[in-house]
C-alpha positions as CSV (number, residue, x, y, z in Angstrom):
1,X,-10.8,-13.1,-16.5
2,X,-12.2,-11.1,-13.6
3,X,-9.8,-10.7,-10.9
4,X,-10.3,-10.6,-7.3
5,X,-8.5,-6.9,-6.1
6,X,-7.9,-5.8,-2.3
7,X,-7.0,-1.8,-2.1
8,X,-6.4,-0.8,0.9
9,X,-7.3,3.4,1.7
10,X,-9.7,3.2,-1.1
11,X,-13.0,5.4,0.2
12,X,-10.9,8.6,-1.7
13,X,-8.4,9.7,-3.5
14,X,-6.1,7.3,-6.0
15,X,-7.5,4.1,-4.3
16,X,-11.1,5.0,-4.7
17,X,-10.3,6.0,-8.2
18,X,-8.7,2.8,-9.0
19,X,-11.7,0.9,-7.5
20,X,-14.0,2.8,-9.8
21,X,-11.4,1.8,-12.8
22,X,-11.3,-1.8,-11.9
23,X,-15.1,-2.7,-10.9
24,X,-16.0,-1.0,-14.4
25,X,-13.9,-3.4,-16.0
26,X,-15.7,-6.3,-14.4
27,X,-13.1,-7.3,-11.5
28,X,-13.8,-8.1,-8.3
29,X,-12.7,-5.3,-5.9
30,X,-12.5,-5.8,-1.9
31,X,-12.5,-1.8,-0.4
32,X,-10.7,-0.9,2.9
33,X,-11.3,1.9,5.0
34,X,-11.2,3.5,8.8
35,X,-15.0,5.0,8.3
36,X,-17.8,2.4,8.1
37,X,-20.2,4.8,6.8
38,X,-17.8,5.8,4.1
39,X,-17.1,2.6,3.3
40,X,-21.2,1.6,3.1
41,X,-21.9,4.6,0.5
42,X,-18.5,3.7,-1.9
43,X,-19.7,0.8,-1.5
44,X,-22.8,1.5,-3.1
45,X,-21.6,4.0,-5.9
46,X,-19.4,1.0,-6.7
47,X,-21.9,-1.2,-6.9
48,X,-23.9,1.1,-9.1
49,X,-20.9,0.9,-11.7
50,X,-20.7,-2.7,-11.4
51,X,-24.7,-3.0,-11.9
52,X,-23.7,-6.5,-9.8
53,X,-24.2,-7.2,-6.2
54,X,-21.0,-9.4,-4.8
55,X,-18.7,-7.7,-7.1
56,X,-17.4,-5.0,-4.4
57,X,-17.1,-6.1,-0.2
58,X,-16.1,-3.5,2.3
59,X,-13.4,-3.8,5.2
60,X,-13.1,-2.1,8.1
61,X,-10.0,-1.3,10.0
62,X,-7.9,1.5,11.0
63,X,-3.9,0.3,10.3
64,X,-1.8,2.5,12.6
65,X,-3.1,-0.3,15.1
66,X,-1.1,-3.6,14.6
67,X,-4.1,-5.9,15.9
68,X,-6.7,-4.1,13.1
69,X,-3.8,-5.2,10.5
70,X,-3.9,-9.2,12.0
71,X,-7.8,-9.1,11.9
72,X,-8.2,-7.7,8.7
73,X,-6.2,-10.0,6.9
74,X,-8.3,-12.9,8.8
75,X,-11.4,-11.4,7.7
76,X,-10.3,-11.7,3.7
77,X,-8.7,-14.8,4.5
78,X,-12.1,-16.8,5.8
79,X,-13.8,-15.2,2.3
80,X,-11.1,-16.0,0.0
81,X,-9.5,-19.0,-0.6
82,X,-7.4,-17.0,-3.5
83,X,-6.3,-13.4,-4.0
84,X,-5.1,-11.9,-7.5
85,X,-3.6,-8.6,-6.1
86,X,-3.1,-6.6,-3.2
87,X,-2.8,-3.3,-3.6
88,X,-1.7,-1.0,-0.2
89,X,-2.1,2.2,-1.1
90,X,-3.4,3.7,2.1
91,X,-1.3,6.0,3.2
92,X,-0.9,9.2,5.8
93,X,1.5,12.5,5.8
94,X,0.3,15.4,8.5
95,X,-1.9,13.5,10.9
96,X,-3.3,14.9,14.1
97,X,-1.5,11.9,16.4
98,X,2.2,11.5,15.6
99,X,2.2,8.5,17.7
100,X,-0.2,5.4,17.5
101,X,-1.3,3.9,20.7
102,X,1.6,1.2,20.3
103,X,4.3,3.6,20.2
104,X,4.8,3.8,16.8
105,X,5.5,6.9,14.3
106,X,1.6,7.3,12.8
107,X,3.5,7.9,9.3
108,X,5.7,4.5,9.0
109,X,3.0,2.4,11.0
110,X,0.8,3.2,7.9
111,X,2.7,4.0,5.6
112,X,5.4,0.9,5.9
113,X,4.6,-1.4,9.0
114,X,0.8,-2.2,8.2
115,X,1.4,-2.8,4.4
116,X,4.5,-4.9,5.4
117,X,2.2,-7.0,7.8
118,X,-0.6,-7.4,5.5
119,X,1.4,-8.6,2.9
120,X,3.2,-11.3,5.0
121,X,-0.2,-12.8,6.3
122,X,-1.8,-12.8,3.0
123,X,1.1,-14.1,1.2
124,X,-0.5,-18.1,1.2
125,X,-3.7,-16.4,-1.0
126,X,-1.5,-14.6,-3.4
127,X,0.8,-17.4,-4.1
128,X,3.3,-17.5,-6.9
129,X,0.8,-15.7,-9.8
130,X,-0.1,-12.5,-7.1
131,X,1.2,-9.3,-7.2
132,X,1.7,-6.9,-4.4
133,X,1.5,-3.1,-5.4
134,X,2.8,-0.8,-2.7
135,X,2.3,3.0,-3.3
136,X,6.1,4.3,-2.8
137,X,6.8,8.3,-3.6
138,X,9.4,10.3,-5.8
139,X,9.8,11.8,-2.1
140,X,12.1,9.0,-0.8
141,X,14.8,9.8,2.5
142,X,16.8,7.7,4.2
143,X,15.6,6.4,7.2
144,X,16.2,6.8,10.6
145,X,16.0,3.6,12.2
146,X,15.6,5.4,16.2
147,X,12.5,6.7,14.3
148,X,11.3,3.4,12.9
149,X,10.7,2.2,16.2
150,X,9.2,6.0,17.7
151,X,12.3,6.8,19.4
152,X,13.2,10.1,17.0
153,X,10.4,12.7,16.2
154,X,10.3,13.8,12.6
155,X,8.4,16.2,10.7
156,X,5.7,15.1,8.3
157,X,8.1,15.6,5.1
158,X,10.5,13.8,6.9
159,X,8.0,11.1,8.3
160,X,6.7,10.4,5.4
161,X,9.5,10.6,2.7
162,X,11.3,8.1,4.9
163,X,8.4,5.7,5.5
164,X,8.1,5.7,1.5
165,X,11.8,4.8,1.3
166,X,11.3,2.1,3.7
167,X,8.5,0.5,1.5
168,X,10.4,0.7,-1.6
169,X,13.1,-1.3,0.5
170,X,11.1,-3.7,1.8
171,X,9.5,-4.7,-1.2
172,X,12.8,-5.2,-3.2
173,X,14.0,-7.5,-0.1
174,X,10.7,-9.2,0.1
175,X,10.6,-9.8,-3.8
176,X,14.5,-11.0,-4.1
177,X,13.4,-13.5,-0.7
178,X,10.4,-15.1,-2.1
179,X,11.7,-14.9,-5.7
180,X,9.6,-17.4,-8.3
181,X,8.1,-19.1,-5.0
182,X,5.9,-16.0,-4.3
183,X,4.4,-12.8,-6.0
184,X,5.1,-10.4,-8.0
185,X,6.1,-7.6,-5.6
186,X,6.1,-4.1,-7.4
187,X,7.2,-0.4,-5.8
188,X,5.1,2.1,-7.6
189,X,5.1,5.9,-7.5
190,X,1.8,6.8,-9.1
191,X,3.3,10.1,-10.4
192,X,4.2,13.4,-8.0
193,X,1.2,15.7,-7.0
194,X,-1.7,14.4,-8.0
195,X,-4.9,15.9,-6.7
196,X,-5.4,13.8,-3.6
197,X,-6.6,15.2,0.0
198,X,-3.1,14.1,1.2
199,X,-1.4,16.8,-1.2
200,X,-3.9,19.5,-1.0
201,X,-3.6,19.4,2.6
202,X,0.1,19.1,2.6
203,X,1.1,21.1,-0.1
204,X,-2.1,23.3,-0.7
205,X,-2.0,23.3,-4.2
206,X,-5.1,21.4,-6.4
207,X,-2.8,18.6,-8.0
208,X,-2.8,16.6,-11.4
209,X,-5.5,14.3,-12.2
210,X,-6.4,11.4,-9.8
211,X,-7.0,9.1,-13.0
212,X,-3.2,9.5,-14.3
213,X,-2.2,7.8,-11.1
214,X,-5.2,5.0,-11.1
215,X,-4.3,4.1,-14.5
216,X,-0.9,3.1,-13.6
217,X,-2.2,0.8,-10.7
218,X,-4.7,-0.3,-12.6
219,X,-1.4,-1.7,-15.4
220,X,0.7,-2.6,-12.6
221,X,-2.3,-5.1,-11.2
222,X,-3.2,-6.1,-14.4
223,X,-0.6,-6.1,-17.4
224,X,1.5,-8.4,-18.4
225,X,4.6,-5.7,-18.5
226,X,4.5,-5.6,-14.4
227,X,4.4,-9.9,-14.5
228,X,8.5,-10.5,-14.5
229,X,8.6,-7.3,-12.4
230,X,9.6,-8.7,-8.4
231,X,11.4,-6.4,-7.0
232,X,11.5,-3.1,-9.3
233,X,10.6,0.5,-8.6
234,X,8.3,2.2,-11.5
235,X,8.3,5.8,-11.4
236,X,5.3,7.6,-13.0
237,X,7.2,10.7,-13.4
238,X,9.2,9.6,-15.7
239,X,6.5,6.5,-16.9
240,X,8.8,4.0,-17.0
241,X,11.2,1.5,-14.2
242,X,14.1,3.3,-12.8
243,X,16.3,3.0,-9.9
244,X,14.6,3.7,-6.7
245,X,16.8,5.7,-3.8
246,X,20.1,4.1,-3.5
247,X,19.5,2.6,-0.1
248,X,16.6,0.5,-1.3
249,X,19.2,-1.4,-3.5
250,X,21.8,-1.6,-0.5
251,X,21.2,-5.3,1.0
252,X,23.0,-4.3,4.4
253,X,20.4,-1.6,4.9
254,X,17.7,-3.6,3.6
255,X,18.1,-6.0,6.3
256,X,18.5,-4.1,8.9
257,X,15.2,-2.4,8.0
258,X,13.2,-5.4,7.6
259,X,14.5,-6.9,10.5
260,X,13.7,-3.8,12.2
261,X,10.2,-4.1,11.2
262,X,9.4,-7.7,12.2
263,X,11.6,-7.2,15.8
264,X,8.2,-4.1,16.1
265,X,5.9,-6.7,15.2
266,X,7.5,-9.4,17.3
267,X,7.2,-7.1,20.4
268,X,3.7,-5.6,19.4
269,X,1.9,-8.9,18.5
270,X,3.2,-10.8,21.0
């Protein structure tokens, strides 16, 4: 049964990749991106798999900015009345602003606070029989809650170990909140150094195969193993579900990061 699929950071990388893998098995894959024209000509190498027009739509919106996040979730709301899976896996480590223009560390605005939003206001088209894949890390630290908010500068190891962190938490808390009343919500590291832009420009080294880590978002959107899954961390490293950090599985911390995150939104959206 084709599926309808929203991947967010998906004109390279692990999210084009996983486009590519899921159009060629016939589902219906919505593409997000900051570049228009990149978005216009994956769209049309997409569509060339698929050898179906309507099969793969393009989004435009840049998600360090809070107000892109609220439209862009519109946008897919007025076209869908139903979505199967959301997939955030756009995601940032050295960028050239460390603050957005909201105040915001660039790392968790993408990296946690976006994906956190666009989750919540899609929620009513997943419903109980979605899933929610958010792209966590091995690289997981705790996190600084001054920095959360841009009140601490960090380093882009330590920005974006701690925004991964802060994903993996918020998806357990968001899972064990909504429990059989929403979707499946599922961290996932896709497997360490794989040969993304992100790592070659962080780490300058080539990295494994973008497929390995594609194939394991492609199973977590779409096998039946990830269904009963709420609330786990699967780590590609080891190819199998494992404890995440010990503070995602700390309820005190949990709540205090989520409630962290929507007092931002509160103030930002307001």
């Amino acid at each position: 049964m084709q599926k309808t699929i929203l991947i967010t950071g998906s004109t390279d990388g692990i999210g084009l990749e996983t486009a590519r893998m899921l159009v060629s098995l016939g589902h219906k894959v919505l593409v997000h991106g900051r570049s228009a024209a990149k978005l216009a000509a994956v769209e049309q190498k997409l569509l060339a798999i698929a050898n179906a027009s309507g099969q793969v739509e393009s989004y435009v919106a840049d998600l360090s900015v809070m107000a892109n996040v609220e439209t862009l979730a519109k946008v897919v709301a007025q076209k869908h009345k139903e979505l199967d899976v959301l997939i955030n896996n756009a995601g940032v480590y050295g960028v050239v602003e460390n603050v957005t223009k909201e105040g915001l560390d660039t790392r968790f605005a993408v990296n946690t606070i976006a994906p956190y939003l666009l989750t919540k206001r899609l929620l009513p088209l997943l419903g109980r029989s979605g899933r929610v894949i958010n792209l966590s890390s091995a690289a997981q630290f705790p996190v600084d809650l001054q920095a959360l908010v841009g009140r601490a500068e960090l380093s882009d190891g330590a920005g974006y170990a701690q925004s991964k962190l802060a994903i993996t938490m918020w998806s357990r808390s968001m899972a064990l909140s909504l429990g059989e009343g929403g979707p499946a919500i599922i961290a996932v590291n896709p497997r360490s150094m794989l040969g993304s832009k992100m790592v070659k420009e962080a780490y300058g080294v080539a990295g494994s195969d973008l497929r390995i880590g594609a194939e394991i978002l492609c199973r977590a959107a779409l096998s039946g193993a990830f269904a009963a899954a709420s609330g786990r961390y699967f780590d590609n490293d080891i190819g199998q579900f494992t404890s995440p950090h010990p503070d995602a599985l700390d309820p005190q911390k949990c709540e205090a990061l989520v409630g962290t995150i929507e007092t931002i939104l509160a103030d930002i959206l307001k």
